[in-house]
C-alpha positions in Angstrom: 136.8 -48.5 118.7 133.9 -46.4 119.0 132.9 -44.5 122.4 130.0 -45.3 124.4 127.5 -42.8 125.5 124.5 -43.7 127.8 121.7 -41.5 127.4 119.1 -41.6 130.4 115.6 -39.4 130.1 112.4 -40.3 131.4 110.8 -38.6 128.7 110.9 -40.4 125.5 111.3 -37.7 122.9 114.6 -36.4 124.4 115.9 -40.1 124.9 115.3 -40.2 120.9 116.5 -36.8 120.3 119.8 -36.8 122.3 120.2 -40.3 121.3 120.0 -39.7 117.3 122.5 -36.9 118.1 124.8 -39.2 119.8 124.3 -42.0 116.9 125.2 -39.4 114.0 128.2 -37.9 115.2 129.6 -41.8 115.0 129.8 -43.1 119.1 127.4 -46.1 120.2 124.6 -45.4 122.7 123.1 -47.0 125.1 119.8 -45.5 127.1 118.0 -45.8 130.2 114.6 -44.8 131.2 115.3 -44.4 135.4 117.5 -43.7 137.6 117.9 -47.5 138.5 118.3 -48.3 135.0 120.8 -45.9 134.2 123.0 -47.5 137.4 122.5 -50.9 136.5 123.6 -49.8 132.4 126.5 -47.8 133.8 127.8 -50.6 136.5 127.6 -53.5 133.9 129.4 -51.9 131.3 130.7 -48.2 132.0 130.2 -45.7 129.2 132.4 -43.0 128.4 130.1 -40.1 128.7 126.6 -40.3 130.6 123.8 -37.6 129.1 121.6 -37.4 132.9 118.3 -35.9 133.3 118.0 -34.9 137.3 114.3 -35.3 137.3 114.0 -39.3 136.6 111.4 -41.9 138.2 112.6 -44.3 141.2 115.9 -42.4 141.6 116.7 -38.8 140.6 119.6 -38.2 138.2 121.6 -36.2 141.8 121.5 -39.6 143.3 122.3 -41.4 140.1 125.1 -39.0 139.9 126.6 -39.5 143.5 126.4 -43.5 143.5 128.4 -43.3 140.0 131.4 -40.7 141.1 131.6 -43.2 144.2 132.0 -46.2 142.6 135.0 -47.5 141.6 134.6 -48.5 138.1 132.5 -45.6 137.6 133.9 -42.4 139.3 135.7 -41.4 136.5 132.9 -41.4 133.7 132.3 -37.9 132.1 128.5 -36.8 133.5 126.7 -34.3 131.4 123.2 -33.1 133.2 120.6 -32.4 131.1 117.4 -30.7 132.9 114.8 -28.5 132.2 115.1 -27.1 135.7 117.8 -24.4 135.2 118.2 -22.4 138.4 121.0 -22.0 140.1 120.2 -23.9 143.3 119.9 -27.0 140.3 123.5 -26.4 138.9 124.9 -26.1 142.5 123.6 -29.3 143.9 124.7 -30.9 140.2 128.5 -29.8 141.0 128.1 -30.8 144.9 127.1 -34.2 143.3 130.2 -34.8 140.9 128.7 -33.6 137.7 131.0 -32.0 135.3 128.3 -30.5 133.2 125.0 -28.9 133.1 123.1 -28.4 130.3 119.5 -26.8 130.0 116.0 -28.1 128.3 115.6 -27.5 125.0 119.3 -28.0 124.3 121.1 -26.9 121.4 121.7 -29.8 119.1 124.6 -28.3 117.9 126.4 -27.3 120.9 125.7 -30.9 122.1 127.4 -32.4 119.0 130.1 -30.4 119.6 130.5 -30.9 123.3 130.1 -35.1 122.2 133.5 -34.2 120.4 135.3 -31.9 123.0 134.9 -34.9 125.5 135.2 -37.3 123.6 138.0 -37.1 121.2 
């Protein structure tokens, strides 16, 4: 059975791109446009990887993150951030939130196809 990634941007062209990534190498995707959406998504039927932006409408992708590490059915799903805001202050607060990842804006479509695998597989 396929894995299950859920993809949340706010920005449309990197929900497409990181989604068409995700589709190619083979694992289903599911995507979410908030921060509420991606809980919601992620509570009703928990992926296997989440892709996270930080910077997301209604509820930032920290908080997304926190909520999902504390919750019971979703504590132990692999969270990759994906931001454009790439300081250290931002990586820091990622790992104090449960993150296990953090990936900068523009990513490497590449390195995220191979990262899909490493976790993944």
């Amino acid at each position: 059975m396929a894995k299950t990634v859920l993809v949340c941007d706010d920005e449309p062209y990197i929900l497409e791109s990181v989604s068409y990534v995700v589709r190619e190498e083979g694992y289903n995707v599911l995507t979410a446009e908030s921060g509420e959406d991606a809980l919601r998504v992620a509570r009703s039927a928990p992926p296997d990887l989440i892709i996270l932006d930080i910077s997301l409408p209604r509820q930032d992708g920290h908080a997304v993150c926190r909520e999902l590490k504390a919750g019971a059915s979703t504590g132990r799903i692999y969270i990759i951030v994906l931001t454009a805001k790439g300081q250290e202050h931002d990586m820091r607060e990622s790992r104090r939130c449960g993150a296990d990842e953090f990936v900068t804006k523009p990513f490497s479509p590449r390195k995220l196809r191979k990262r899909l695998h490493e976790v993944l597989d």
